[in-house]
C-alpha positions as CSV (number, residue, x, y, z in Angstrom):
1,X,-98.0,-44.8,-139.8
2,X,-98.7,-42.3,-142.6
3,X,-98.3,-44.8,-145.3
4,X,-100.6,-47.3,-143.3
5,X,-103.2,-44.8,-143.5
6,X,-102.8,-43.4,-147.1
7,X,-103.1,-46.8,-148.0
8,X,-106.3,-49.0,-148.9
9,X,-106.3,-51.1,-146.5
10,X,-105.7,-48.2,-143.9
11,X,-108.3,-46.2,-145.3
12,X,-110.6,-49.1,-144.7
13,X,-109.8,-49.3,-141.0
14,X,-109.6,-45.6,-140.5
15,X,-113.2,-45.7,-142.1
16,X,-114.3,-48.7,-140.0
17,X,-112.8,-47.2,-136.9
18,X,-115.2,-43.7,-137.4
19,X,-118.1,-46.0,-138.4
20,X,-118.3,-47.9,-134.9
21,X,-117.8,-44.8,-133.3
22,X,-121.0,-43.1,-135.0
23,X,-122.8,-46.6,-134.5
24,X,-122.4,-46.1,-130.6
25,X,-124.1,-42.8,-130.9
26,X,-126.5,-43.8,-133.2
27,X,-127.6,-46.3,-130.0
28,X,-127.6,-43.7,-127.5
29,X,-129.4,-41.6,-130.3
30,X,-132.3,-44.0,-130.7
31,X,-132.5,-45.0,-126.6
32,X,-133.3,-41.5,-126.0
33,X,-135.4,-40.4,-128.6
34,X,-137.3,-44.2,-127.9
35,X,-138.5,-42.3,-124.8
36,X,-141.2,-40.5,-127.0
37,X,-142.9,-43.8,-126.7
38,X,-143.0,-44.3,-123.6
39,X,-144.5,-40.9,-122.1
40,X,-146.8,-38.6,-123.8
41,X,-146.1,-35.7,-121.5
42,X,-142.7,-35.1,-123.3
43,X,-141.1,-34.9,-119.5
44,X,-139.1,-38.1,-120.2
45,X,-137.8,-36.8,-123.4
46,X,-136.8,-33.5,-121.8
47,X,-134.8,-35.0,-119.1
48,X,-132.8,-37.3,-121.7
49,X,-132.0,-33.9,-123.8
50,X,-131.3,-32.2,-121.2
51,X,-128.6,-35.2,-120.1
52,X,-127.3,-34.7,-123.1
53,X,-126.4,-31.4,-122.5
54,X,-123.6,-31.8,-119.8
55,X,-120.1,-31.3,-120.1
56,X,-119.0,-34.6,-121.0
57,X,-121.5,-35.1,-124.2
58,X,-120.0,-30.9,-125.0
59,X,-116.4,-32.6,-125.4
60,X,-117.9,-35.6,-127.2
61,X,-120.1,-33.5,-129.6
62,X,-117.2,-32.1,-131.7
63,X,-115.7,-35.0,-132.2
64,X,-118.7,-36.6,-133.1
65,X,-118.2,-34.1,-136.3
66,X,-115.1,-35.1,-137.0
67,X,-116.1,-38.6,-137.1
68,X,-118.9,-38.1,-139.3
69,X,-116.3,-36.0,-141.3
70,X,-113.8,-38.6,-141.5
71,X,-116.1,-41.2,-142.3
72,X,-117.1,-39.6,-145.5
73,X,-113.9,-38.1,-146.7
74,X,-112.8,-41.5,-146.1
75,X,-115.8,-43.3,-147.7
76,X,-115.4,-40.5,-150.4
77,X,-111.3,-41.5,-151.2
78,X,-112.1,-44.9,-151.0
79,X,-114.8,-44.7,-153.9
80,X,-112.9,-42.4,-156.4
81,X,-109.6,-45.0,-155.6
82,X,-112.0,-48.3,-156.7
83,X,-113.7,-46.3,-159.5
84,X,-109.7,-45.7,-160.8
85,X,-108.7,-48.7,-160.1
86,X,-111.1,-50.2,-162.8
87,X,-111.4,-47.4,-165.4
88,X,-113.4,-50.3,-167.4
89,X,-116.4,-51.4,-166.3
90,X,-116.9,-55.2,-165.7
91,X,-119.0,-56.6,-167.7
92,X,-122.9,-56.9,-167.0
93,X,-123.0,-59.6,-164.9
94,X,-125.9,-61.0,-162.4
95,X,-124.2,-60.4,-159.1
96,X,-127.4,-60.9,-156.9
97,X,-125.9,-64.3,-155.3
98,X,-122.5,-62.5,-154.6
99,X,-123.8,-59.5,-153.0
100,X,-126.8,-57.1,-151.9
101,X,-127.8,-53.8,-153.4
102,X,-127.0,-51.6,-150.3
103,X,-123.4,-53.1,-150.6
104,X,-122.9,-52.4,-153.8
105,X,-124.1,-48.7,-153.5
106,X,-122.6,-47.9,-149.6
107,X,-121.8,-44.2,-151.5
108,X,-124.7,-43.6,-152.6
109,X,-127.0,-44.6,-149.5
110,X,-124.4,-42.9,-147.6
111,X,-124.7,-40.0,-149.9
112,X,-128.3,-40.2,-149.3
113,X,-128.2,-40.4,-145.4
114,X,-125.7,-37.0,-145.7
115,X,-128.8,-35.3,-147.1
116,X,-131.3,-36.6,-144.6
117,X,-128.6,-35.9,-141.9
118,X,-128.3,-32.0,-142.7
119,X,-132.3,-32.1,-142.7
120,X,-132.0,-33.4,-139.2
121,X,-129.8,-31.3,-138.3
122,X,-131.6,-27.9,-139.5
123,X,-135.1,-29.5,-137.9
124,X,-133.4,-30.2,-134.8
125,X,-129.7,-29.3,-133.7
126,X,-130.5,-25.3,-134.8
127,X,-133.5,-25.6,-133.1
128,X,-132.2,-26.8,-129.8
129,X,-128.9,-25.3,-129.5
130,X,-129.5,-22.1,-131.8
131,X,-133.2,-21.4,-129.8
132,X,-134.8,-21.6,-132.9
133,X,-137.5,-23.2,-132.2
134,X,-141.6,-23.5,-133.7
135,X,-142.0,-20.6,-132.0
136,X,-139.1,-18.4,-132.7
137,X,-137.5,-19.3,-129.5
138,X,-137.1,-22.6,-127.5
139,X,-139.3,-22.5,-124.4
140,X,-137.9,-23.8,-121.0
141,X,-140.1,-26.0,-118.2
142,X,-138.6,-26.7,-115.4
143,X,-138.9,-30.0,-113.2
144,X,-137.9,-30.8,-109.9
145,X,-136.1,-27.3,-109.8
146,X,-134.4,-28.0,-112.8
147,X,-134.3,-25.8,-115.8
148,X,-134.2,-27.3,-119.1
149,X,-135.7,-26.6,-122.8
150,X,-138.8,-27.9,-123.7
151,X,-137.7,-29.6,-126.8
152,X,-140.7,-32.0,-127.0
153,X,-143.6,-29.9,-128.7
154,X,-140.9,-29.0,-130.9
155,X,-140.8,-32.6,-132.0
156,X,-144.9,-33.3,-132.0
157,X,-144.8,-30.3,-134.7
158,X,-142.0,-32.3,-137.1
159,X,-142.9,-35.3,-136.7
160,X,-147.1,-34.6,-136.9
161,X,-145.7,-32.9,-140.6
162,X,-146.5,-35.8,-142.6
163,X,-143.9,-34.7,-145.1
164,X,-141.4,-34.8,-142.1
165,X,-143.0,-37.9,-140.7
166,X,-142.3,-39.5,-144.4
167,X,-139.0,-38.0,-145.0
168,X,-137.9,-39.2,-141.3
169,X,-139.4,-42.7,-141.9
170,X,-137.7,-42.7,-145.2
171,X,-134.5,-41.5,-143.4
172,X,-134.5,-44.5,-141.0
173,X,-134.9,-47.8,-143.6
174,X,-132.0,-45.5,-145.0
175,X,-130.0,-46.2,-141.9
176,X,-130.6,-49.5,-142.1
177,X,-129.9,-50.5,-145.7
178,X,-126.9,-48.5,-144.8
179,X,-125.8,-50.6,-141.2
180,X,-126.7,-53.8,-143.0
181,X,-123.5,-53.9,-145.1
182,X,-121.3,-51.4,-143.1
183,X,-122.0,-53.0,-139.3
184,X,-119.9,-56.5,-140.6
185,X,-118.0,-54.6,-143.0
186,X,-116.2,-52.9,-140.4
187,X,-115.1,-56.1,-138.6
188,X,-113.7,-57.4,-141.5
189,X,-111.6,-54.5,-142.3
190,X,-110.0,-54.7,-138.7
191,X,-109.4,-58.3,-139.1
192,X,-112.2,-59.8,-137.0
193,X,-114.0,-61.5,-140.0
194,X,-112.8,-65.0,-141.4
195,X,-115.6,-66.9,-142.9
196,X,-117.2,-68.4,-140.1
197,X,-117.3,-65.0,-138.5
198,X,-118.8,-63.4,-141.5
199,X,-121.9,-64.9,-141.6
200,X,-121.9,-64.4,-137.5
201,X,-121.3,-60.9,-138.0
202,X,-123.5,-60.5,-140.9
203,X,-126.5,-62.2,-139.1
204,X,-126.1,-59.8,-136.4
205,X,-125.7,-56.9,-138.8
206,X,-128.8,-57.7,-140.3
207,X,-130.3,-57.8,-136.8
208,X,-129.0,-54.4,-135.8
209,X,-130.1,-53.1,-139.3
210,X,-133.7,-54.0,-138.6
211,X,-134.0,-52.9,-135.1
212,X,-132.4,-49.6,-135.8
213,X,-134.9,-48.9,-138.8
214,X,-137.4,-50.1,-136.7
215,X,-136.5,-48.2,-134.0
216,X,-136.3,-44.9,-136.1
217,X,-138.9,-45.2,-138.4
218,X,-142.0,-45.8,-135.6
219,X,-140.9,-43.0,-133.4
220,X,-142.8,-40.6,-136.2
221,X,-145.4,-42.8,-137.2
222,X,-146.4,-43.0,-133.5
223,X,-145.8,-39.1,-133.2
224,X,-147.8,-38.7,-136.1
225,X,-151.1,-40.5,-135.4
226,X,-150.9,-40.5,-131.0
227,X,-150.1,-36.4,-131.1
């Protein structure tokens, strides 16, 4: 098992395997921050944070880490192995009909999206769980008896930042150059890609790409000029 995994081909999977797990929470990510749109009162955003607070989403949340830590290292070992497995460079070539730009430069979007990620995470997980919040410390509203922070003006001030609102809008076609390559790529290291199936799963990579950049990049721009 150790050699499977220390090899290419394991690395792949192992790498595939984290990436499908961060793509489900990249969809329950964008369903409930997709209730910003949908009430301006903030109460439906509150409610979904605060679903996201109970125990079973605590157990999930460190292993959400250690999937996004996997995913790199891996990504990381993968890169340096192909980079030494062709000490010289190929020459120039016009590789446009072979491939796309975001899949021949997954490291560097994804080196990209680690920097926009720790943004994220200082804007909003340190604000949320560390009570740090615009005001120095996160407020609480309660509804229907129920206690919970009030993360939503919180949001309103980031996103109606227009350096924020670019950076986050920025951050999503990211995302999406990112899920275009990596969304089919993952299939066809587990073995579910043949060549009919590739352009199937690249079609509906593609797809997924463009709703989740959608998805992510409106969420400010509506923030920005609706708050």
């Amino acid at each position: 098992m150790s050699n499977f995994i220390s090899s290419s081909i394991g690395k792949k999977v192992v790498m595939s395997l984290s990436g499908l797990f961060l793509v489900m929470f990249l969809c329950v990510h964008l369903g409930i921050n997709m209730l910003l749109l949908f009430d301006n009162t903030g109460k439906l955003f509150n409610l979904g944070c605060h679903f996201m607070t109970n125990p079973v989403i605590k157990v999930i949340e460190p292993i959400l880490a250690l999937g996004f830590i996997i995913h790199i290292a891996w990504a990381s070992m993968l890169t340096i192995q192909n980079r030494k497995a062709r000490p010289v460079k190929y020459a120039v070539r016009n590789q446009k009909g072979n491939c796309t730009w975001s899949s021949r430069n997954m490291y560097v979007l994804g080196a990209m999206m680690l920097v926009f990620i720790i943004i994220h995470l200082m804007n909003f997980w340190a604000a949320i769980k560390l009570g740090e919040g615009t005001a120095g410390v996160m407020e609480h509203i309660t509804y229907d008896g129920v206690t919970m922070e009030n993360v939503y003006p919180h949001v309103v001030a980031t996103f109606t930042n227009p350096i924020y609102c670019i950076l986050y809008v920025i951050g999503g076609i990211l995302l999406g150059m990112h899920l275009a390559h990596g969304f089919w790529s993952m299939f066809q290291s587990v073995g579910l890609c043949n060549n009919i199936w590739r352009k199937r799963w690249s079609c509906l990579a593609k797809l997924f790409a463009i709703v989740v950049a959608a998805g992510f990049s409106i969420i400010p721009i509506y923030m920005f000029f609706t708050c």
